[in-house]
C-alpha positions as a printed Julia matrix, in Angstrom:
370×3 Matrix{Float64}:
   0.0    0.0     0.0
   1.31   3.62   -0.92
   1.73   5.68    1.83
  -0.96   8.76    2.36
   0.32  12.4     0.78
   0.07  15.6     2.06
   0.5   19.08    0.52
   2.04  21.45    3.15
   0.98  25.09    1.88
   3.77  27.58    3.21
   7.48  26.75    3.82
   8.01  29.1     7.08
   8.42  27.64   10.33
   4.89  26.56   10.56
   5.03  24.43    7.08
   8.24  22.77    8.31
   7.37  21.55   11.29
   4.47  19.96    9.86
   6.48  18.73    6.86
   9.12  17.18    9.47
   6.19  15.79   11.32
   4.71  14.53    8.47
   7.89  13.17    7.2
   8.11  11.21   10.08
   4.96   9.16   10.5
   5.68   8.06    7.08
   3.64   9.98    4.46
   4.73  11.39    1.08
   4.79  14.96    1.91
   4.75  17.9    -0.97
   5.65  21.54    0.01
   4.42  24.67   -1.59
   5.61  28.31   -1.11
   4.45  31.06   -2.91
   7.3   33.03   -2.17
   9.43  32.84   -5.28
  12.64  31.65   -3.57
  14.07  30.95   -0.2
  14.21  33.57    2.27
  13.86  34.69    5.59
  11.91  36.87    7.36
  12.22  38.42   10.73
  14.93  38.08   13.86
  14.61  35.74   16.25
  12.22  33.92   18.42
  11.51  32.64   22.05
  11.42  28.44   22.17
   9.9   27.96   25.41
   9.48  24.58   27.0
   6.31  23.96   25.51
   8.42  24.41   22.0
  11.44  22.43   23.04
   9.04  19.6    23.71
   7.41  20.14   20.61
  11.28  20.16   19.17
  11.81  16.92   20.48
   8.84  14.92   19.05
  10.26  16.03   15.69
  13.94  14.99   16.37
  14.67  19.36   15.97
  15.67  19.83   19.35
  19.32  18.78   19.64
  19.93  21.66   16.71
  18.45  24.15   18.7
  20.02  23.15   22.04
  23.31  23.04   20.81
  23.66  26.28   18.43
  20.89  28.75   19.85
  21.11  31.11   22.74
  19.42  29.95   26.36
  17.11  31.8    28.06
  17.24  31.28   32.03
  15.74  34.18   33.58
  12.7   36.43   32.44
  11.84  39.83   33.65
   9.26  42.22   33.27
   9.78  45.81   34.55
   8.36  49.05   33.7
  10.62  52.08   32.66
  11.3   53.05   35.61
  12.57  50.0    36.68
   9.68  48.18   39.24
   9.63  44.85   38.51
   6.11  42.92   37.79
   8.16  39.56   36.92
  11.4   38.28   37.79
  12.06  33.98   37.23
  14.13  31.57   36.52
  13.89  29.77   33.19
  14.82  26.09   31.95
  14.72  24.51   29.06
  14.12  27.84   26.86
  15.79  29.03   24.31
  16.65  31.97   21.76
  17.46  30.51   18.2
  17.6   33.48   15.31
  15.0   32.21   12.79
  17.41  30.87   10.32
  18.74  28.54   12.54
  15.02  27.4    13.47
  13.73  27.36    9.96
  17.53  25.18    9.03
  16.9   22.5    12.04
  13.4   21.92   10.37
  14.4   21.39    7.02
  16.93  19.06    8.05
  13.96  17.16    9.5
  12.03  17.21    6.74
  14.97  15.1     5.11
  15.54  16.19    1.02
  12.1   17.47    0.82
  11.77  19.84   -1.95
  10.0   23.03   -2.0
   7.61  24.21   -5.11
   8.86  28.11   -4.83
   5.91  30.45   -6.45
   3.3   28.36   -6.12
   0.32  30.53   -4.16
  -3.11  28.98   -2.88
  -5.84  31.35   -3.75
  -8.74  29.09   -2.97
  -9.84  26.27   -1.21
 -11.66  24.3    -3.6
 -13.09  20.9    -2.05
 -12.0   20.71    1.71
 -13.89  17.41    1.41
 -12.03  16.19   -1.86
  -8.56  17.99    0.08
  -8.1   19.56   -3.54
  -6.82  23.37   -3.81
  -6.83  25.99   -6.13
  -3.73  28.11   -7.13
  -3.19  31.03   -8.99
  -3.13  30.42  -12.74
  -5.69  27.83  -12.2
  -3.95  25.36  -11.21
  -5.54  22.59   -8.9
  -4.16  19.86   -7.07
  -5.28  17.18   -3.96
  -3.94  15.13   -1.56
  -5.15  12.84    1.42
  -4.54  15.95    3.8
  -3.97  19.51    2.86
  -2.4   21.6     5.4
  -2.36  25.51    5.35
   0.53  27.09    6.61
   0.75  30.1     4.62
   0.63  32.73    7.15
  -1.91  35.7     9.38
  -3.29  36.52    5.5
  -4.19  33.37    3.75
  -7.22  33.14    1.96
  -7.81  29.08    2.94
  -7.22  29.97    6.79
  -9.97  32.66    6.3
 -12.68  30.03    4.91
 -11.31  27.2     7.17
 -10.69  29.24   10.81
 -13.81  31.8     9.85
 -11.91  34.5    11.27
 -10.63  37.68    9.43
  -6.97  39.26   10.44
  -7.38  42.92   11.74
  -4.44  45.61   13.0
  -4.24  45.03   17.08
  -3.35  49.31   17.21
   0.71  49.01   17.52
   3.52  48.4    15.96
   7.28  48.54   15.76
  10.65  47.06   14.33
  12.65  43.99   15.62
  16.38  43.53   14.8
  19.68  42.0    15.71
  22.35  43.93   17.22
  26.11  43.57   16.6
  28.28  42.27   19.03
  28.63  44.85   21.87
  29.77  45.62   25.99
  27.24  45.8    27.88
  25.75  44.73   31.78
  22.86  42.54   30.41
  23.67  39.33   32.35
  23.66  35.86   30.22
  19.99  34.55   29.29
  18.16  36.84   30.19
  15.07  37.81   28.12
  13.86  41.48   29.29
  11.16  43.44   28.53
  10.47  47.2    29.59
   7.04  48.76   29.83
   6.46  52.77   29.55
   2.99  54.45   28.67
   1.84  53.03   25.05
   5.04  52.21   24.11
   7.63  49.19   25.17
  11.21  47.51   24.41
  12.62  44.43   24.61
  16.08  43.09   24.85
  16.68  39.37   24.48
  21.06  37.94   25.14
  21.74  36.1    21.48
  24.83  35.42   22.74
  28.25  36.25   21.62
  27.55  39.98   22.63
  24.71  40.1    20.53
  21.11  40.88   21.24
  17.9   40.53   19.66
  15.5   43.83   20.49
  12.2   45.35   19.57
  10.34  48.03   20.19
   6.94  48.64   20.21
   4.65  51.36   20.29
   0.45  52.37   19.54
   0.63  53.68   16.04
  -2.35  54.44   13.96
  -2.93  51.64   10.77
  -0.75  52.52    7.94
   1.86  54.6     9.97
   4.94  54.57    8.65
   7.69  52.29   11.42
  10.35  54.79   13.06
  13.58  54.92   11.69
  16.62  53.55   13.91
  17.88  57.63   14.61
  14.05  57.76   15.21
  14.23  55.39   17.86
  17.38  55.91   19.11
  16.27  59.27   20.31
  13.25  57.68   22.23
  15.28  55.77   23.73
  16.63  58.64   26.47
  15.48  57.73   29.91
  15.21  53.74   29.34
  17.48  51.42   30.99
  20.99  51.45   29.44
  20.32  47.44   28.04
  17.84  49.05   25.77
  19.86  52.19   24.69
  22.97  50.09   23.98
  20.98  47.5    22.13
  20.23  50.18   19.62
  23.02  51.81   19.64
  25.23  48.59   18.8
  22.55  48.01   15.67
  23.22  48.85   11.93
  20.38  50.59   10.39
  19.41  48.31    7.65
  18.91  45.35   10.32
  15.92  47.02   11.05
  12.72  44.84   10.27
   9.19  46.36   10.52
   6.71  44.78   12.66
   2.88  46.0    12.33
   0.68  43.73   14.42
  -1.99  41.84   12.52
  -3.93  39.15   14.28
  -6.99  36.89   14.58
  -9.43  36.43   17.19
  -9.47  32.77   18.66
 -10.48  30.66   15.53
 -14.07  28.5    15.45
 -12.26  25.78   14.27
  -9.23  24.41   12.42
  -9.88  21.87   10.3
 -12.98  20.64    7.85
 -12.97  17.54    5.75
  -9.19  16.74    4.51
  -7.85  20.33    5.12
  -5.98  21.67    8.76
  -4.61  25.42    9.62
  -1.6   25.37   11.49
   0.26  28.42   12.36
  -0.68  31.69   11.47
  -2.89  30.72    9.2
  -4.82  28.8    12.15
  -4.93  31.11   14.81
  -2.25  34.02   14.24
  -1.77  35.57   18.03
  -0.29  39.0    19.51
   2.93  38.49   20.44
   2.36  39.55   23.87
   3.23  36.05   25.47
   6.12  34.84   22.16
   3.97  32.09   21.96
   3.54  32.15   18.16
   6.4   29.58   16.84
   5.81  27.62   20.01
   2.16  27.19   18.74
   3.05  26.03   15.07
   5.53  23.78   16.66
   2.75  22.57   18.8
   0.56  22.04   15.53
   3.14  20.01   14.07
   3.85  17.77   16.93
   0.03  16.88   17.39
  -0.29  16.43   13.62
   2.31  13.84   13.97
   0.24  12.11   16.48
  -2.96  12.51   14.75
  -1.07  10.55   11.58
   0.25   7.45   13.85
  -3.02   7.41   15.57
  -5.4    5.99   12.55
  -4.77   4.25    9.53
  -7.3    6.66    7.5
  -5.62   9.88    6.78
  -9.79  11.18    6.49
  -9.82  11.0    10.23
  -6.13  13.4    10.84
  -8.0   16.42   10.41
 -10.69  15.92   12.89
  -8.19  14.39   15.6
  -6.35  17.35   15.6
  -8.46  19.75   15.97
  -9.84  18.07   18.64
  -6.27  17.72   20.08
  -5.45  21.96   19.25
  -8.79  24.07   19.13
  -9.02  24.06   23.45
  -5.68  24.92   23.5
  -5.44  27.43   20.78
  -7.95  29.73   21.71
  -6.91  29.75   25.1
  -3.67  30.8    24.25
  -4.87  33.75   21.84
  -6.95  34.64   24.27
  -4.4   35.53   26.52
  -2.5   37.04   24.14
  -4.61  39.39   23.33
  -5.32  40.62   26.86
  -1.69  41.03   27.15
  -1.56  43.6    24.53
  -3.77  46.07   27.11
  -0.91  46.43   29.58
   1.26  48.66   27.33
  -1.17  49.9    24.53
  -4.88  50.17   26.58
  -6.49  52.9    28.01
  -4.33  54.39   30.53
  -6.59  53.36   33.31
  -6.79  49.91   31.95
  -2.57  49.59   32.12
  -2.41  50.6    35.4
  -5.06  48.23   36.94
  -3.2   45.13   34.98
   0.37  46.64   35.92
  -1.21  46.37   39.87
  -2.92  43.07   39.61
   0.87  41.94   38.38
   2.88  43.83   41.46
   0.02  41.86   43.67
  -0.02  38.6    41.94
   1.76  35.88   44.22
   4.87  34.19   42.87
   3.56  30.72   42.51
   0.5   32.03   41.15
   2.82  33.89   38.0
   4.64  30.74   37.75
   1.74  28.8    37.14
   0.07  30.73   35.0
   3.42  30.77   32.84
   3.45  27.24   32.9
   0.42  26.65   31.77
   1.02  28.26   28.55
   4.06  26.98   28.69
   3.64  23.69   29.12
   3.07  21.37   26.27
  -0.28  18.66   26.29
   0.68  15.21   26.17
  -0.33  14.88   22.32
């Protein structure tokens, strides 16, 4: 007997894992991109444990472990310096997204990608068959959609619309540089509608962002821009920008969905962003694709019909997913709500006990048993 196919839609970190996952329980996997070549986009990204675990199931992990940047303590401060979090971290890490996106495709074994190939249309989710443009159509035992916060098939599939979230910003990678951020440490300052971050890459380096409420459509600061916003922060934040060339500047207007109604329907799943694309408010995004991929890997060893994968995992992901956007979006009102609404969250943090924060971190943090 042949073994089932799928066509992965999307070859970002979301289409990997699935590929690698896919790859894995033994099916003849086929991956799209309508990007026209390779390519990478963005800076780097927070693994948490729930990801690491994820990692593992696909055999990713070891990559990651050995080549990426740990994370072992979080804090959360305001400008000013009071601290609302402050904890020790294990088994997190801080890989730049081209090592992330290389440790998949090594998974994925010699899996070629189809560069400019773009779904426009989801044809039969019953018949798993898929419209591109040109008019070309094509099927498989499972379809899944991994093609990002604006694709058309998540749309239909999820039945939820992407929409600004009211800020913005730039991310970026510095170059190597003195400073008095300690090792691991992932940091994140709060002001009034506006906030930075400033993750240790190691070797000197950091990985930064900065975020701030913007109107739709307005244009992201320049680096001299931010720079000069930067007086009266913490000196990790105004060396981190200061130690960064211009052009490493990536923009970063927020674009989300509200939690999705569901994520699968006859032989098509969303995964990723195309699934249930979250703020960024708790860097759960990657950890969720990876997530996705290690419960599609389940689903596939679980049943010998691929007709059933889809509805096995969205039993295994929908509970969990909009949970998890959920929160993410409530975490967005700390920095860039009304101003009465940031200081009541800001005071429920001060007030919230230790092992109550740590368990509400885990349990985002915290893969299911899949």
């Amino acid at each position: 007997m042949s073994p089932p196919t799928a066509l992965v839609i999307g070859a970002g970190i979301a289409g990997l894992a699935a590929a690698a996952a896919l790859t894995r329980a033994g099916w003849t996997v086929e991956l799209v991109e309508r990007a026209p070549e390779p390519r990478v986009a963005g800076a780097a990204l927070s693994l948490w444990p729930n990801a690491m675990a994820g990692l593992r199931r696909l055999g990713a992990a070891a990559r990651i472990e050995a080549d990426a940047a740990p994370i072992v303590r979080m804090l959360l401060t305001t400008r000013e310096g009071g601290a609302l979090i402050d904890r020790a971290v294990a088994d997190a890490y801080l890989p730049t997204r081209a090592l992330l996106q290389a440790a998949l495709r090594n998974m994925a074994g010699d899996l070629a990608v189809e560069w400019a190939r773009e779904a426009v249309e989801l044809v039969s989710a019953e018949r798993g068959e898929i419209g591109f443009a040109g008019g070309k159509r094509r099927s498989a035992d499972l379809v899944v959609v991994a093609d990002g916060v604006r694709s058309a098939i998540g749309r239909a599939i999820t039945g939820t619309e992407e929409t600004y979230r009211g800020y913005s910003g730039v991310v970026a990678l510095s170059d190597a540089m003195e400073g008095d951020i300690p090792a691991g440490l992932a940091a994140e300052y709060w002001g009034r509608h506006e906030r930075f971050g400033v993750f240790d890459l190691g070797g000197g380096r950091r990985y930064w962002f900065h975020m701030r409420t913007a109107r739709i459509g307005e244009p992201a600061p320049t680096l001299g821009e931010i720079a000069a916003r930067t007086a009266g922060w913490p000196a990790p934040v105004r060396d981190a920008v200061a130690a960064t060339p211009a052009e490493r500047l990536i923009p970063w207007p927020i674009h989300a969905r509200s939690a999705p109604k569901r994520l699968a329907r006859g032989r098509v799943v969303c995964v990723g962003d195309a699934g249930h694309a979250m703020e960024p408010n708790l860097g759960q995004g990657a950890c969720q694709a990876i997530e996705d991929a290690a419960a599609l890997g389940a689903a596939a060893i679980q049943t010998d019909d691929p007709a059933d994968v889809p509805a096995l995992f969205e039993a295994m992901r929908l509970p969990r997913v909009r949970q998890v956007v959920a929160r993410a979006g409530e975490g967005g009102y700390a920095v860039h709500g009304p101003v009465v609404v940031q200081a009541a969250m800001r005071a429920a943090l001060r007030m919230m006990p230790g092992a109550l924060k740590k368990r509400a971190a885990a349990g985002v943090q915290t893969m299911p048993d899949y």
